[in-house]
Gaussian input, Z-matrix of N, CA and C with variables (Angstrom, degrees):
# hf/3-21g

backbone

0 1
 N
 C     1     B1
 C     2     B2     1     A1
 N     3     B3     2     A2     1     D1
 C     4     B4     3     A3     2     D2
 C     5     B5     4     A4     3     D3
 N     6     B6     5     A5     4     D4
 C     7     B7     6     A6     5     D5
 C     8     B8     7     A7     6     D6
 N     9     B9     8     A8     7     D7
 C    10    B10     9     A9     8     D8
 C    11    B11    10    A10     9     D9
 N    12    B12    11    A11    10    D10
 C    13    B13    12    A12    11    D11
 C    14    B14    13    A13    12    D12
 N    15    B15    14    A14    13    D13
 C    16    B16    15    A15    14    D14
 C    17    B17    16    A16    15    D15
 N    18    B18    17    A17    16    D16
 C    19    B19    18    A18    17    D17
 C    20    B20    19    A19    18    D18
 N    21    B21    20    A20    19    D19
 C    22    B22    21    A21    20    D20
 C    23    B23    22    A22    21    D21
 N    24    B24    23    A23    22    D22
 C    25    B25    24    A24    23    D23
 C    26    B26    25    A25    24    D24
 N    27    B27    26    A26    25    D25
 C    28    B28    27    A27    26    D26
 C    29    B29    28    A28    27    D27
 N    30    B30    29    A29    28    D28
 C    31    B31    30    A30    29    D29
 C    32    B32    31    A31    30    D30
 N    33    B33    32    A32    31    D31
 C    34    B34    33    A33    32    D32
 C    35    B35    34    A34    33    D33
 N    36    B36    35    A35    34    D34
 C    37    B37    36    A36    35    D35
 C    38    B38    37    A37    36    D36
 N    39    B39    38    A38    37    D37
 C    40    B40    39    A39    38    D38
 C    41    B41    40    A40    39    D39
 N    42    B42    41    A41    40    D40
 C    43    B43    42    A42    41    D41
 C    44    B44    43    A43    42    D42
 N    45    B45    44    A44    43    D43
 C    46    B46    45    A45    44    D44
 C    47    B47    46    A46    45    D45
 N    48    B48    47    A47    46    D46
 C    49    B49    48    A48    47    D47
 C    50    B50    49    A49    48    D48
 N    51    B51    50    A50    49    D49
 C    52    B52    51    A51    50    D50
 C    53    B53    52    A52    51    D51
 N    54    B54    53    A53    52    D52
 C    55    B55    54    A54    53    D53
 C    56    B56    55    A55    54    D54
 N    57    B57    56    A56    55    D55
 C    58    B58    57    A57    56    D56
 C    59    B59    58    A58    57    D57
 N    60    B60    59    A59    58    D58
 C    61    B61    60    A60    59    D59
 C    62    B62    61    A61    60    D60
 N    63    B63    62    A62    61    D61
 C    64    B64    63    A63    62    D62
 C    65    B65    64    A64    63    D63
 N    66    B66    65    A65    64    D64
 C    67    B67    66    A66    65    D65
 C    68    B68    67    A67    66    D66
 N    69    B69    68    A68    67    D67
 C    70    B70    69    A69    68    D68
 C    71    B71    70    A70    69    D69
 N    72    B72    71    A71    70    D70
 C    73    B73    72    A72    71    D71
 C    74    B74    73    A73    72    D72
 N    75    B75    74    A74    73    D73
 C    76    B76    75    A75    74    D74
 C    77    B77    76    A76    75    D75
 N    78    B78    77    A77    76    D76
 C    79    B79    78    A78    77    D77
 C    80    B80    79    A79    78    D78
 N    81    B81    80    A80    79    D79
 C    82    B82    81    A81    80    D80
 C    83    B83    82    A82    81    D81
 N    84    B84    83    A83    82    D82
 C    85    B85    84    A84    83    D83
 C    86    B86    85    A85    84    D84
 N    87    B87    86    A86    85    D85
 C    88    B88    87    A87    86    D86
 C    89    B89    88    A88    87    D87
 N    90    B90    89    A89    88    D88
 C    91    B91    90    A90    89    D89
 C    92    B92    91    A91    90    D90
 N    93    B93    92    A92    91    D91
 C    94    B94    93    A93    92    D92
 C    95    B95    94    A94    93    D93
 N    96    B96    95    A95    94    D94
 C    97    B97    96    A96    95    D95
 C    98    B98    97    A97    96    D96
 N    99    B99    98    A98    97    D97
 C   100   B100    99    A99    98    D98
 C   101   B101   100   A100    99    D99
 N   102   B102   101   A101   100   D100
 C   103   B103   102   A102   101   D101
 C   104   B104   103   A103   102   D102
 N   105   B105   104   A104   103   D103
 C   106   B106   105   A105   104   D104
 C   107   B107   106   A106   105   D105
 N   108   B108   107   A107   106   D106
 C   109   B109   108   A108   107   D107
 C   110   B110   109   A109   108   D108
 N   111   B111   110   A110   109   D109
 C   112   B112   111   A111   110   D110
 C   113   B113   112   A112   111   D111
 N   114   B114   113   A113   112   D112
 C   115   B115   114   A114   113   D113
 C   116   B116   115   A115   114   D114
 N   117   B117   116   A116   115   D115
 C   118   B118   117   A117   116   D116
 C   119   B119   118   A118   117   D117
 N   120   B120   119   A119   118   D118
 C   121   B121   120   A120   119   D119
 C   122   B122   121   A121   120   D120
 N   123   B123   122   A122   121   D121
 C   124   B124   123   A123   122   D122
 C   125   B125   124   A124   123   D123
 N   126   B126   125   A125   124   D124
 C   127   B127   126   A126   125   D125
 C   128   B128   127   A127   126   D126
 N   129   B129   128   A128   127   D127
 C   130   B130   129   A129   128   D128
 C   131   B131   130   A130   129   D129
 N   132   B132   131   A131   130   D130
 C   133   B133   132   A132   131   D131
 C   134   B134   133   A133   132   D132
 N   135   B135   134   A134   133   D133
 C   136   B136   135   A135   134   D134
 C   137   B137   136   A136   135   D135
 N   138   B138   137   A137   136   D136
 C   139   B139   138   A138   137   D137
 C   140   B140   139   A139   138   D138
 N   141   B141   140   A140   139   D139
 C   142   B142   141   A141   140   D140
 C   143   B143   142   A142   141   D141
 N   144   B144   143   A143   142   D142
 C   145   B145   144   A144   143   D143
 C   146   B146   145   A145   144   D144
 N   147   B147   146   A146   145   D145
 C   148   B148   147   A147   146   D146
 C   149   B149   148   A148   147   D147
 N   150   B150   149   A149   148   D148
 C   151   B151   150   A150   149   D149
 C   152   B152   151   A151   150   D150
 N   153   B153   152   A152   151   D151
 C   154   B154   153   A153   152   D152
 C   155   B155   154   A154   153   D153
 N   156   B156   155   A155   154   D154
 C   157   B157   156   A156   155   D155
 C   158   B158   157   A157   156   D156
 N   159   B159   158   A158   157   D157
 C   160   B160   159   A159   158   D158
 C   161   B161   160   A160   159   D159
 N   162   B162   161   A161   160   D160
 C   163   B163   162   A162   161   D161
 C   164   B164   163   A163   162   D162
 N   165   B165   164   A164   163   D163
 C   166   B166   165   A165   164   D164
 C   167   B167   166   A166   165   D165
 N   168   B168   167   A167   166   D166
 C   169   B169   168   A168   167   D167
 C   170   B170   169   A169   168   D168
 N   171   B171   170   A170   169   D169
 C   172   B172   171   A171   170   D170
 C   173   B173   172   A172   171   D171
 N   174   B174   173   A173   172   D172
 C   175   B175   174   A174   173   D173
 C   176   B176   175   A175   174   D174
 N   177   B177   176   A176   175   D175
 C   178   B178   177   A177   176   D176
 C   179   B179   178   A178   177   D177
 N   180   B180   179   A179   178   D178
 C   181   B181   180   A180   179   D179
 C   182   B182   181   A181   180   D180
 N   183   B183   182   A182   181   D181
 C   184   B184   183   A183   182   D182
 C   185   B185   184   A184   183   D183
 N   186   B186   185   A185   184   D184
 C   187   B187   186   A186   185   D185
 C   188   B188   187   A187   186   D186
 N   189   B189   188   A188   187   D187
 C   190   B190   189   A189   188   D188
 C   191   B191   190   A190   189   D189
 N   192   B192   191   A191   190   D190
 C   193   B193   192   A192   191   D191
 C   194   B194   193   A193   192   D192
 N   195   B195   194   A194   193   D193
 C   196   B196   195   A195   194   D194
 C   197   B197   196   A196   195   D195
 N   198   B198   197   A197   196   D196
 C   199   B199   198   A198   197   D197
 C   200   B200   199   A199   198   D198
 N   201   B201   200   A200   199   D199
 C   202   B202   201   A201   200   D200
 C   203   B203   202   A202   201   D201
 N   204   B204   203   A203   202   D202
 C   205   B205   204   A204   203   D203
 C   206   B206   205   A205   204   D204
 N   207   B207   206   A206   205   D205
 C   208   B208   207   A207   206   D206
 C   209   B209   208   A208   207   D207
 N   210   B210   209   A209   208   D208
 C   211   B211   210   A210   209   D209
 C   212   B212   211   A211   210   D210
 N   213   B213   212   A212   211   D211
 C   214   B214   213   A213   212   D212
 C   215   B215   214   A214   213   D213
 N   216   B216   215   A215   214   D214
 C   217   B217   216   A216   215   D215
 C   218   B218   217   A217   216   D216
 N   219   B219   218   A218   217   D217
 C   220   B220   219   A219   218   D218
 C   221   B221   220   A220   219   D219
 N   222   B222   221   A221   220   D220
 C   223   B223   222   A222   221   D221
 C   224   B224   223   A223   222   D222
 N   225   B225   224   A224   223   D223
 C   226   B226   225   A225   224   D224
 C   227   B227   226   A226   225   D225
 N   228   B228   227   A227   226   D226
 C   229   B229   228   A228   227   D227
 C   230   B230   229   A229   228   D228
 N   231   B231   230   A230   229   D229
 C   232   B232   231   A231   230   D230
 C   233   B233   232   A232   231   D231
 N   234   B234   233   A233   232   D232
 C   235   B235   234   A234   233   D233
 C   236   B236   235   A235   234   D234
 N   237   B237   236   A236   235   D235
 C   238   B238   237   A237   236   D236
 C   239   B239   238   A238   237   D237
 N   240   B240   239   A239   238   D238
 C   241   B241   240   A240   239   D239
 C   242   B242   241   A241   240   D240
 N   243   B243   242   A242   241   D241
 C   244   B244   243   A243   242   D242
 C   245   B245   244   A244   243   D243
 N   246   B246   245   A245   244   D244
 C   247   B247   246   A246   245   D245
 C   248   B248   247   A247   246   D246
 N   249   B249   248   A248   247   D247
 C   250   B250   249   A249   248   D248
 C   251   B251   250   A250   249   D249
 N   252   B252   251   A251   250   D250
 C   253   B253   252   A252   251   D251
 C   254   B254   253   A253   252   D252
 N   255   B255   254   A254   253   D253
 C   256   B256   255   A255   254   D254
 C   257   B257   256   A256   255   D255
 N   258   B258   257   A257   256   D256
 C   259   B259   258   A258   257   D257
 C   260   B260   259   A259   258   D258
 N   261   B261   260   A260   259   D259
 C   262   B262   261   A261   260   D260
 C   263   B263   262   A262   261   D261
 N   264   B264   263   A263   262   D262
 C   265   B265   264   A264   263   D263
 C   266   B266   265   A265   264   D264
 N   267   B267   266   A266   265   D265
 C   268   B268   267   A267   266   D266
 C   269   B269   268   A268   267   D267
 N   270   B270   269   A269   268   D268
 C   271   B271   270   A270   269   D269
 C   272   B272   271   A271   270   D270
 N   273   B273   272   A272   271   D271
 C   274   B274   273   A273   272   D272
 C   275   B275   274   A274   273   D273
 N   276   B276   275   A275   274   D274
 C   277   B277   276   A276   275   D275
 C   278   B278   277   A277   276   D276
 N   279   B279   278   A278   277   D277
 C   280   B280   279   A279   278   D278
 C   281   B281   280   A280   279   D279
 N   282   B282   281   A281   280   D280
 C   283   B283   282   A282   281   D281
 C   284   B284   283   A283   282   D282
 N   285   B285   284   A284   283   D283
 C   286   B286   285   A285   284   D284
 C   287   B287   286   A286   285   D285
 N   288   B288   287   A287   286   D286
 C   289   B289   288   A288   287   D287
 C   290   B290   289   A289   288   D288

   B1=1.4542
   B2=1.5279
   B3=1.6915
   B4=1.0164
   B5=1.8043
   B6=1.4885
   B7=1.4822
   B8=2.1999
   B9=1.3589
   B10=1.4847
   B11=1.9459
   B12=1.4178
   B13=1.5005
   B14=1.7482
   B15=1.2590
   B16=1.9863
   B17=1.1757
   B18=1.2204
   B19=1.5647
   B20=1.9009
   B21=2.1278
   B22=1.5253
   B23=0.9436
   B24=1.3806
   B25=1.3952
   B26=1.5442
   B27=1.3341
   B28=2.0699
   B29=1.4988
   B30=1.3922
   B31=1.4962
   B32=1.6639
   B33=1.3344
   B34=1.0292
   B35=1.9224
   B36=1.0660
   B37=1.4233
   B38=2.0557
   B39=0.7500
   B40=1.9361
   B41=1.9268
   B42=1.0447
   B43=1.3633
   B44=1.5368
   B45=1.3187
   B46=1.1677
   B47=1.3382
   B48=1.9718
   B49=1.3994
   B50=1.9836
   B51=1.7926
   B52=1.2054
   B53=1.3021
   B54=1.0680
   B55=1.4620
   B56=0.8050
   B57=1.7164
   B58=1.5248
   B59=1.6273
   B60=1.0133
   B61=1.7476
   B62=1.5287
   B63=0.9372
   B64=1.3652
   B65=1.7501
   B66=1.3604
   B67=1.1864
   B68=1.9330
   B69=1.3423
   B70=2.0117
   B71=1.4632
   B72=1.2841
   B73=1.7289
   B74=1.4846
   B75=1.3587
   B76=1.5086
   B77=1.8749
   B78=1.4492
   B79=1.5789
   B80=1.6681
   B81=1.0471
   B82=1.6671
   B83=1.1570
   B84=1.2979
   B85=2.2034
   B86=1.2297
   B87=1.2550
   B88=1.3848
   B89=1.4956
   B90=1.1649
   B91=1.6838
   B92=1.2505
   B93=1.0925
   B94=1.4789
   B95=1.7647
   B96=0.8959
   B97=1.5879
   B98=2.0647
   B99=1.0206
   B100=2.0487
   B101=1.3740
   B102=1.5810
   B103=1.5558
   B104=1.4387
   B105=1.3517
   B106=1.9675
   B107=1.9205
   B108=1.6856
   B109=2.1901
   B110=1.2970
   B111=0.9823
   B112=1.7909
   B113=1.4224
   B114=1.3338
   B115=2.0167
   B116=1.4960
   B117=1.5328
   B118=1.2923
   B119=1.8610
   B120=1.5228
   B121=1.6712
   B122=1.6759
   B123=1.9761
   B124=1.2723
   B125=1.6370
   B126=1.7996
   B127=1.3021
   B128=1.5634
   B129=1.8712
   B130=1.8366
   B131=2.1985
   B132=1.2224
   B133=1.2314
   B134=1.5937
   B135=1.2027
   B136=1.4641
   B137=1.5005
   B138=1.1159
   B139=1.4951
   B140=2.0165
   B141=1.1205
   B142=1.3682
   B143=1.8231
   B144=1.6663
   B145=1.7506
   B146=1.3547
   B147=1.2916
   B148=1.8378
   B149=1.6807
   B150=1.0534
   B151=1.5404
   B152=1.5481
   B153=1.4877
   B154=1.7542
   B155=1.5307
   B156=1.7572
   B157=1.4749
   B158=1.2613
   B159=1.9550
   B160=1.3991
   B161=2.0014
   B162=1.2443
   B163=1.7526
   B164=1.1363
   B165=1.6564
   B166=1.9254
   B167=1.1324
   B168=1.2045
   B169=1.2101
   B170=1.5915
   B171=1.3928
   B172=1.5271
   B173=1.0428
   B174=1.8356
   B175=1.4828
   B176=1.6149
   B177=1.1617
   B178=1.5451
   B179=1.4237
   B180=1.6881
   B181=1.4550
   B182=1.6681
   B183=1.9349
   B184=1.1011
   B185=1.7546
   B186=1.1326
   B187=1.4280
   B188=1.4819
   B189=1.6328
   B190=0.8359
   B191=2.0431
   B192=1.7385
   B193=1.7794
   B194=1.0978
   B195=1.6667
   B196=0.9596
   B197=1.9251
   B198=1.1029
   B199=1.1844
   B200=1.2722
   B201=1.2400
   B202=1.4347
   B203=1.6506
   B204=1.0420
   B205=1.6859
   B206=1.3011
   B207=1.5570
   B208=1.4277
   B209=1.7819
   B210=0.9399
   B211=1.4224
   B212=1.5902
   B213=1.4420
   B214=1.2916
   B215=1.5074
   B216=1.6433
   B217=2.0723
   B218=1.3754
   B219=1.5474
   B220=1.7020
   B221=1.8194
   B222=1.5983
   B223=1.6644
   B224=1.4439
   B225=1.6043
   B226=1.5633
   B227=1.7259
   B228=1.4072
   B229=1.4911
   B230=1.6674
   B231=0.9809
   B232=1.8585
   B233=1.4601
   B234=1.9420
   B235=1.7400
   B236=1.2045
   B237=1.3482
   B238=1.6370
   B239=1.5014
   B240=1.3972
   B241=1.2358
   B242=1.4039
   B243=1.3085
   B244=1.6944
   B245=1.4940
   B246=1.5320
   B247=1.6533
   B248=1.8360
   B249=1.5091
   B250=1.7037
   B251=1.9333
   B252=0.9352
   B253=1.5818
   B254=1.6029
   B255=1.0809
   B256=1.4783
   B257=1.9137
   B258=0.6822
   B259=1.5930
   B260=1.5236
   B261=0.9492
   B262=1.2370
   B263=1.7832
   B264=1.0759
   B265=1.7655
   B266=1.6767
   B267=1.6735
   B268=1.7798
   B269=1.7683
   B270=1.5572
   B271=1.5020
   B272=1.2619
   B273=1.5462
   B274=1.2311
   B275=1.7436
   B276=1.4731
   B277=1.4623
   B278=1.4740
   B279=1.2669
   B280=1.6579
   B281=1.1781
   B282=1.2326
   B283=1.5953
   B284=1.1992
   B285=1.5071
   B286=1.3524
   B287=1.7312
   B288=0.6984
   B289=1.4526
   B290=1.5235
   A1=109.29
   A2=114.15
   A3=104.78
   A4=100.42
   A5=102.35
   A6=124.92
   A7=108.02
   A8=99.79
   A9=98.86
   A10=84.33
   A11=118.72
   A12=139.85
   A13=86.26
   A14=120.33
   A15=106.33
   A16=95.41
   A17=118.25
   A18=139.11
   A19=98.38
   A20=86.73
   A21=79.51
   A22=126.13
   A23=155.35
   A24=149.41
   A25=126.76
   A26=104.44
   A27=100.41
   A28=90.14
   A29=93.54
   A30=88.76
   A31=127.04
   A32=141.66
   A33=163.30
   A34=90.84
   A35=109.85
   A36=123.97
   A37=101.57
   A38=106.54
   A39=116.61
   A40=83.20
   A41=135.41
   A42=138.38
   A43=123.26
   A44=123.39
   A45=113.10
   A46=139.45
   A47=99.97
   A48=105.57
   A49=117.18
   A50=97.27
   A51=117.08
   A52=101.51
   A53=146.61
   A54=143.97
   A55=117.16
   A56=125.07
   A57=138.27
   A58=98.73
   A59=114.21
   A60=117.31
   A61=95.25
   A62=146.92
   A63=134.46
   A64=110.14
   A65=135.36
   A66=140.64
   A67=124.13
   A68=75.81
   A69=88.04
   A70=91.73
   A71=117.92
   A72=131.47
   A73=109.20
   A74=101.20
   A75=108.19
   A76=113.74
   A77=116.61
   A78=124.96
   A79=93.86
   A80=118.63
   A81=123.07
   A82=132.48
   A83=102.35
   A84=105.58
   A85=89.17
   A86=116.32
   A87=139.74
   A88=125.41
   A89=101.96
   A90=110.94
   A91=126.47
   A92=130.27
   A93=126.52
   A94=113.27
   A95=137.60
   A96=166.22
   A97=94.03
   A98=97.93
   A99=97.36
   A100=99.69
   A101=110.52
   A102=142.98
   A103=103.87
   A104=98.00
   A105=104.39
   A106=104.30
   A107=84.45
   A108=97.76
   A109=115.52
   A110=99.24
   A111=97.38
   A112=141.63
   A113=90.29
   A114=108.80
   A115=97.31
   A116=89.72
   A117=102.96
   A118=100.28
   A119=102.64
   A120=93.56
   A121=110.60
   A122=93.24
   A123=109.29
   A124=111.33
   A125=105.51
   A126=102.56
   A127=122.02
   A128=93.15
   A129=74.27
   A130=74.27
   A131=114.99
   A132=113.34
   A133=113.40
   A134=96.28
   A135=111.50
   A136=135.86
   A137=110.16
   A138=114.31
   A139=96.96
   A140=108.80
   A141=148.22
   A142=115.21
   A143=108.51
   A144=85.42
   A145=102.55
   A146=122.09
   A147=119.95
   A148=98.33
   A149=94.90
   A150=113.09
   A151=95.67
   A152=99.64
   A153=123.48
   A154=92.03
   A155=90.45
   A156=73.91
   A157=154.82
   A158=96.71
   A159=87.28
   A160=115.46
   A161=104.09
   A162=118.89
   A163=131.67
   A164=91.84
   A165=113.02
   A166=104.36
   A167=139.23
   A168=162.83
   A169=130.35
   A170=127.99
   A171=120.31
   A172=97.16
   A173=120.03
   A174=111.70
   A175=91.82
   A176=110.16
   A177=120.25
   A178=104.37
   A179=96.65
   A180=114.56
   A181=107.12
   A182=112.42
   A183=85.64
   A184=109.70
   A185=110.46
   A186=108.56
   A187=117.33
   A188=114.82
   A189=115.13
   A190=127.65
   A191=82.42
   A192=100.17
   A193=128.21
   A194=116.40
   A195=92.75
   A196=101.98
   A197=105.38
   A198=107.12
   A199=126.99
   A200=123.31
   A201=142.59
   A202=104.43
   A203=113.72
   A204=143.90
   A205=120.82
   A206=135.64
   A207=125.80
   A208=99.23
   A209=138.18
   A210=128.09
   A211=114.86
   A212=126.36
   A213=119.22
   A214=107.85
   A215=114.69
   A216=105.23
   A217=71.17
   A218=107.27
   A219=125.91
   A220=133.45
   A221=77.26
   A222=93.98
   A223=114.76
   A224=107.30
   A225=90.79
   A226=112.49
   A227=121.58
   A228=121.69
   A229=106.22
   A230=111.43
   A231=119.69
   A232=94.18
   A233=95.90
   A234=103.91
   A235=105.82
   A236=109.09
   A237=109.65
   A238=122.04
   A239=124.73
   A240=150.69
   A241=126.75
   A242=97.80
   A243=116.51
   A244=104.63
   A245=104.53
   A246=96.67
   A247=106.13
   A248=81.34
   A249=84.10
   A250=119.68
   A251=101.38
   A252=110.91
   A253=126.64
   A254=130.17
   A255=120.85
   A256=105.21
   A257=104.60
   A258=113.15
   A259=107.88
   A260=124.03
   A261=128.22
   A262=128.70
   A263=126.51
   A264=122.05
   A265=117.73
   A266=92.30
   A267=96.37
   A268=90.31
   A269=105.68
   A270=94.32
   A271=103.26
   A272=117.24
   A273=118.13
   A274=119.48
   A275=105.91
   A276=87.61
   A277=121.50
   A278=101.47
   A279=112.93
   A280=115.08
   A281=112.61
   A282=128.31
   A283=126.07
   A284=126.05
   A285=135.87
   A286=116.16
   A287=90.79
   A288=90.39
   A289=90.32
   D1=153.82
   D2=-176.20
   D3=-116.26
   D4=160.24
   D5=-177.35
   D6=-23.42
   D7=-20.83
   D8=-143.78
   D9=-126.84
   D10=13.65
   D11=140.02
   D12=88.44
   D13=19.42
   D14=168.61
   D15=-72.74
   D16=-154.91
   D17=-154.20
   D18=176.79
   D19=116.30
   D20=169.05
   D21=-129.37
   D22=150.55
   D23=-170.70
   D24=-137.66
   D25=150.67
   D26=-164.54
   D27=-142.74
   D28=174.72
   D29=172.12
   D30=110.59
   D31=-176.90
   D32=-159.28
   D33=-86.70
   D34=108.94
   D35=-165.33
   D36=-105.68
   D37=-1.54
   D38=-141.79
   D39=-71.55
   D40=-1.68
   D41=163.58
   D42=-106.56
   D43=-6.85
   D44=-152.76
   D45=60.78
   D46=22.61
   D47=-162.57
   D48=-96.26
   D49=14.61
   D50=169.21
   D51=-82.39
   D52=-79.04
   D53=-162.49
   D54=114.98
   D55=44.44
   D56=-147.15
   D57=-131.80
   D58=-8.01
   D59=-177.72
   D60=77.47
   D61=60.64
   D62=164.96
   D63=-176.08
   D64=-146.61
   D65=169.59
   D66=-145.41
   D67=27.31
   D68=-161.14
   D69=-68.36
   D70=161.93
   D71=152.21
   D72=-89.18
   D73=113.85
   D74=172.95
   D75=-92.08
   D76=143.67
   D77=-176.61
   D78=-106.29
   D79=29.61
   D80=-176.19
   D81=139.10
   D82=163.27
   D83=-127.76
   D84=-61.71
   D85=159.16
   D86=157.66
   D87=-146.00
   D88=131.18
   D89=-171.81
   D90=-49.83
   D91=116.03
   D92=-171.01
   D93=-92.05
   D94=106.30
   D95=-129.70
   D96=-49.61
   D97=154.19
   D98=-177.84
   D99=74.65
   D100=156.06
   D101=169.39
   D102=-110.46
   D103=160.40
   D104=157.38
   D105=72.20
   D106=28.71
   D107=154.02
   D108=-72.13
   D109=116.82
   D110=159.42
   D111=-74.34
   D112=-72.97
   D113=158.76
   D114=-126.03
   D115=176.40
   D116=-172.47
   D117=-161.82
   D118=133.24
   D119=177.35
   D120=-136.14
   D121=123.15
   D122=-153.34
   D123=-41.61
   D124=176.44
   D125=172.63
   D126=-71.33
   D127=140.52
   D128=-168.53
   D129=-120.03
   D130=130.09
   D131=170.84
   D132=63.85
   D133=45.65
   D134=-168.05
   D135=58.28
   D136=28.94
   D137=-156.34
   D138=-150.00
   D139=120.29
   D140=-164.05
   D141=-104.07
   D142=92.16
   D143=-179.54
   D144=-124.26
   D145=163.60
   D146=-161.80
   D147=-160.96
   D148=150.76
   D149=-173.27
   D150=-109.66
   D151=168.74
   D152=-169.42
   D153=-132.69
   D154=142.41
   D155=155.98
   D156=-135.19
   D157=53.99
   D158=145.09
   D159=-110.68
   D160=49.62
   D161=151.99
   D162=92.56
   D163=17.17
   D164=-179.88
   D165=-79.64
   D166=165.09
   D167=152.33
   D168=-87.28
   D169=104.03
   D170=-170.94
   D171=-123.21
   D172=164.65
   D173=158.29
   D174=-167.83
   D175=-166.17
   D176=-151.42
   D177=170.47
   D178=159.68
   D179=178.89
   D180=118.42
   D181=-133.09
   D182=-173.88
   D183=-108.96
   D184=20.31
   D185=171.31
   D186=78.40
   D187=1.36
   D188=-155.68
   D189=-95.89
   D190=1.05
   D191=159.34
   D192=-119.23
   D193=120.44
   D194=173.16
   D195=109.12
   D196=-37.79
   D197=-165.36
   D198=42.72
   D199=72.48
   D200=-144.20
   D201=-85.80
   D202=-34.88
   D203=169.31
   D204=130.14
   D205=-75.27
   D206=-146.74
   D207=-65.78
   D208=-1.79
   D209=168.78
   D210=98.41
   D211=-122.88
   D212=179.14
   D213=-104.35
   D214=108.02
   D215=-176.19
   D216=-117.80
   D217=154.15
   D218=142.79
   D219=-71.51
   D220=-19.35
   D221=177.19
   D222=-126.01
   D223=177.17
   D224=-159.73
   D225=-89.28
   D226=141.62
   D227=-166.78
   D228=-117.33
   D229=92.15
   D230=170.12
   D231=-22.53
   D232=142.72
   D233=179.37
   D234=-133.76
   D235=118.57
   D236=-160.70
   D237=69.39
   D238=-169.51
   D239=168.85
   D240=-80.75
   D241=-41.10
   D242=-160.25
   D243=-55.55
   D244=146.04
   D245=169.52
   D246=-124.72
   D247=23.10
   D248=178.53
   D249=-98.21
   D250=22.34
   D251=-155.93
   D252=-74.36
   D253=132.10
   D254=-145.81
   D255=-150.27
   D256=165.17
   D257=178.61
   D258=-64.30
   D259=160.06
   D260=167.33
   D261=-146.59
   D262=84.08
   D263=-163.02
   D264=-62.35
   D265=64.95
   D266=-172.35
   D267=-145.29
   D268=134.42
   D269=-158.91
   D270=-68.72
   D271=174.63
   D272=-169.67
   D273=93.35
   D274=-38.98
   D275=-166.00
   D276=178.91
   D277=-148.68
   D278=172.14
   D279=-118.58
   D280=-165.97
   D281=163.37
   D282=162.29
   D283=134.88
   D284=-161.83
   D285=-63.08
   D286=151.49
   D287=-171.76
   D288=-152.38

């Protein structure tokens, strides 16, 4: 993320794990859709999850760790309600706290 809260992404697209609505390979950054990112933790197995910040949780790609829920989006899909949402060093994932 940058200073001014976009979100950018490059790279091997072949999941939708940019958050670009599509599956293209990008050769340079491109903005991934919404303001006001906080963190963000890269794709691991095609699948992309990023915080807001005011404490939602989104992610995207292919859904395929973790089973995160909404399945395969190209773009980013809010998860849950919670605005308390935080990293968590347990594989698989996150969790609210």
């Amino acid at each position: 993320t940058k200073t001014d809260g976009t979100l950018w992404g490059w790279g091997d697209n072949g999941n939708g794990d940019l958050g670009l609505n599509n599956k293209t390979t990008y050769s340079s950054p491109t903005q991934v859709p919404g303001t006001t990112w906080d963190r963000v933790w890269p794709a691991q197995s095609g699948s992309t999850r990023a915080s807001k910040t005011d404490g939602t949780l989104w992610a995207w790609g292919s859904g395929s760790v973790g089973g995160w829920g909404p399945g395969k989006y190209s773009s980013p899909i809010q998860i849950g309600s919670d605005t308390n949402w935080r990293q968590q060093h347990i594989v698989g994932g996150f969790k609210s706290i």
